[in-house]
N, C-alpha and C positions, 0 to 999 in steps of 0.2 A: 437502575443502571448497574450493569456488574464492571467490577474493573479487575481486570487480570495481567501479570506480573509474569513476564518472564523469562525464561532462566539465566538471558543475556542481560538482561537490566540488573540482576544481582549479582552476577558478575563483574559489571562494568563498577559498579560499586563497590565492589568488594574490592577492586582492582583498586579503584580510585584511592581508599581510605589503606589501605595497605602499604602502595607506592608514592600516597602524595602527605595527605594529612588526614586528620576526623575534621577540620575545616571543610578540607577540600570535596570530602565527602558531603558536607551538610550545604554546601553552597550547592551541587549538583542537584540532589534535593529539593529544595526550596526552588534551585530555577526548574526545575518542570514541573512542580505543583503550581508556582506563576504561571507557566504557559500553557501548563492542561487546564487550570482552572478559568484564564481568558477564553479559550477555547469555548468550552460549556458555560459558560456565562452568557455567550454570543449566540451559540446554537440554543439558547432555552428563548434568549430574549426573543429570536425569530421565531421561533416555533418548531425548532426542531427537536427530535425524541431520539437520544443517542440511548441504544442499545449496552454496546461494551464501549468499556476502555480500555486496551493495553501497552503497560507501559514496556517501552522500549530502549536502547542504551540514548537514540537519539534525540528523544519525544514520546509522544501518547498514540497511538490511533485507533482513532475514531471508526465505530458502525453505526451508523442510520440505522431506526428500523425500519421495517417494510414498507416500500411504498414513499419513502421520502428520502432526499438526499439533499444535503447543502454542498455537493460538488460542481454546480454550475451556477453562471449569471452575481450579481452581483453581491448577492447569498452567500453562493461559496466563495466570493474574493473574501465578506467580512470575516464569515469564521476563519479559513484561513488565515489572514492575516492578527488574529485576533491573539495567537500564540506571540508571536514576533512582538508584538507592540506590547503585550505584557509585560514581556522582560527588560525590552524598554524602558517605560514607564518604572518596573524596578531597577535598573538601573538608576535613572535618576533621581529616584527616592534616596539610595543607599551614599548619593556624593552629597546630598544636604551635610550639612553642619551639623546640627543636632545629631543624626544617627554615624558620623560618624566622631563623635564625642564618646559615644555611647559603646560602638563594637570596635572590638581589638583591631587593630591594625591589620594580622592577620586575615583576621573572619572577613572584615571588606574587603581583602584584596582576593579573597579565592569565591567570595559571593558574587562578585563585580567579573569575574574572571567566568565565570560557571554559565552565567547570564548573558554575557557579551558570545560565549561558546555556542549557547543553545541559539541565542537570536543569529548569527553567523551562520550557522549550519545551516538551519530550516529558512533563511531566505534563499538559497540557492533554488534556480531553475530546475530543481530536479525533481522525480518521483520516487517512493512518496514521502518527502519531507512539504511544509508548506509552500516554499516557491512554486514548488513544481503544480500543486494545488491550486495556488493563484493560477498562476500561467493556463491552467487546463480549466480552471470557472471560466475565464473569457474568449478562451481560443477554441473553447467547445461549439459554440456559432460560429464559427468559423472556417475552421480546417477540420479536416475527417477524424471523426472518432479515431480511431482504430490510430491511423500514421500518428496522431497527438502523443497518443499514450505509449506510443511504441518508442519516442524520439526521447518524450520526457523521462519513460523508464531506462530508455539506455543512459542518459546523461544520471539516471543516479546510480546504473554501474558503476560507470564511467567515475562517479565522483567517488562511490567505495572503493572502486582501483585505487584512486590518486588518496583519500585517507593511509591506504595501509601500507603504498608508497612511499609517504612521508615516514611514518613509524618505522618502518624498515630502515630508509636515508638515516633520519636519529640514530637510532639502533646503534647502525653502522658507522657512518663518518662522526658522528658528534659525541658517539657515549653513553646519548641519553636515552634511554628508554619508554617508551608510551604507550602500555599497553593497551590505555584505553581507548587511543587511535588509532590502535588494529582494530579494537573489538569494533568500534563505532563503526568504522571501512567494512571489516568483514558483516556485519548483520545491515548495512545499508544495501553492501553488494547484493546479498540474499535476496533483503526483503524487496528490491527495486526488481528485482529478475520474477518475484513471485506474484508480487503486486499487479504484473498489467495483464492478467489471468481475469483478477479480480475484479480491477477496473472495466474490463470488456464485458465481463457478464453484468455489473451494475448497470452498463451503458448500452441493457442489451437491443430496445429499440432503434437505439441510432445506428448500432453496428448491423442490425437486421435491414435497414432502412439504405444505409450504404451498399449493399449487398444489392439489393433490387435495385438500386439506380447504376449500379456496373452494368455495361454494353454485354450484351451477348455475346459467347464466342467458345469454340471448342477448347476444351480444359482435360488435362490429365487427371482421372480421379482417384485419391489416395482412398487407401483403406486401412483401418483401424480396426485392431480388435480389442472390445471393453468387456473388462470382466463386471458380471452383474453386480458387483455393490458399488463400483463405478460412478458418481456422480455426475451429472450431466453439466455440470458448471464447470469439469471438468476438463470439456471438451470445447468450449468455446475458443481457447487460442489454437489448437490445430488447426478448428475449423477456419476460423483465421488467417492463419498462416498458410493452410494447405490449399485454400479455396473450395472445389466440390471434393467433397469427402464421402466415402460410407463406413458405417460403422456394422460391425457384427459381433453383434451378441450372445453366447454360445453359454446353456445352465446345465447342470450337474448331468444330464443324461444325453448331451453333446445334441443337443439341437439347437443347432443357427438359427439367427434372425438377425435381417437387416434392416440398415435404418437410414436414410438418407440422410445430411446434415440439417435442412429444413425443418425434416420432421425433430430432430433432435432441436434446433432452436425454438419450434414449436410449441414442444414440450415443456421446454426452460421457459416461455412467457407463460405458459397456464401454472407451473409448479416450478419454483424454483430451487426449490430441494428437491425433484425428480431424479431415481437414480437409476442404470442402466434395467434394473431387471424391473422396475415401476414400468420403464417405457417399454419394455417384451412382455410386461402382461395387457399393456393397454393397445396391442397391435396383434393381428391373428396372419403375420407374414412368416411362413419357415424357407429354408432351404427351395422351394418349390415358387414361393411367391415370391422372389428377388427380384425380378424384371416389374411385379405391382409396386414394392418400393422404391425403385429408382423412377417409374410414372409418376 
């Protein structure tokens, strides 16, 4: 498993231990090595093969490798929830008697504070923190791919807004300062707006499967143009959002080729690293043959 770090996570840290304490910093710490290590502890016990890790201002997240995912059924409710209940669980480790005999005054109250943060946060209903995870293992049987991911990623806008809302309110009316509740809001905003990209192409059966069971009916067709190093993973939330799509693909000596969305999701179930100019070698349609790709 590789685990990768970045640049907002060392920031948020740096912020932390800068503007609060080296407590404050070391309790931040410790509560996501608790929660990433619940995590993977859950995914091994089941049988899942996590790829990467990285780490983020909020949490960890998690890559399946190929071919497997703990994000549905009740699989993906344990790991999910397998973050939140760790810090729990330390939580109430840390109010024993003995440990705190043991740690400064201090040190408990910004471990206890770091931990109660990370469990807080990641239950919310949103994407992709863990509620929203929960939420989307069971509601996967459910309700449509596609509007699930689409609902849950706006509510973790939605909740980035309202983080950096409050930092700002601080800021402002009270004095106090929080930078680490912008950064949190600002890379939650980010990453919830990028994330259901990601999620539709992992879910890319259901979303192909939703598609064929839409009623027929006359559709505007957008068109897109992808430059060949373009990945085709790339393309799943237009095709999404846009409904019939085509795509044209135009290389170095300006010859077109198109692609119907189809044939691009196609592609993405045979190879899922396929990228635009992979799929204009493995098709002999140019300029001429438009009307065989749209057949």
């Amino acid at each position: 498993m590789r685990v990768k770090v970045r640049p907002s996570f060392l920031l948020y840290l740096s912020c932390v231990a800068l503007l609060a304490s080296g407590y404050a910093c070391l309790g931040a710490i410790l509560a996501l090595l608790v929660h990433e290590t619940a995590h993977l502890a859950v995914s091994r016990l089941l049988g899942e093969r996590i790829e990467t890790l990285e780490l983020t201002p909020f949490g960890g997240v998690m890559t399946c490798a190929s071919g497997s995912s703990a994000l549905k059924g009740v699989r993906g409710l344990a790991v999910a929830a397998a973050g939140p209940a760790g810090n729990y669980l330390a939580m109430m480790l840390l109010t024993r008697a003995e440990i705190r005999a043991v740690l400064p005054q201090e040190a408990l109250r910004q471990m206890l504070l770091a931990h109660a943060a990370m469990l807080t946060i990641n239950l919310l209903p949103a994407l992709p923190l863990d509620g929203g995870r929960m939420v989307f293992s069971l509601g996967y049987y459910v309700f449509g791919v596609s509007g699930l991911i689409a609902l849950l990623t706006a509510m973790g806008m939605a909740a980035g807004v309202c983080f950096i809302g409050l930092g700002i309110y601080g800021a402002v009316q009270l004095g106090m300062l929080n930078v680490s509740l912008l950064i949190v809001g600002a890379y939650l905003l980010i990453c919830a707006a990028t994330s259901r990209r990601t999620l539709l192409a992992e879910n890319l059966y259901a979303v192909i499967q939703e598609r064929q069971e839409r009623p027929r009916r006359i559709a505007r067709m957008h068109l897109y143009t992808v430059p060949q190093t373009a990945r085709l993973i790339t393309l799943v939330e237009p095709i999404e959002r846009s409904g019939a799509s085509l795509f044209c693909v135009e290389d170095a000596q300006g010859k077109r080729q198109f692609f119907t969305d189809s044939q691009v999701l196609a592609a993405l179930l045979a190879r899922p690293q396929t990228t635009a100019k992979d799929l204009a070698a493995g098709f002999a349609c140019g300029d001429g043959d438009k009307d065989d790709a749209l057949r």
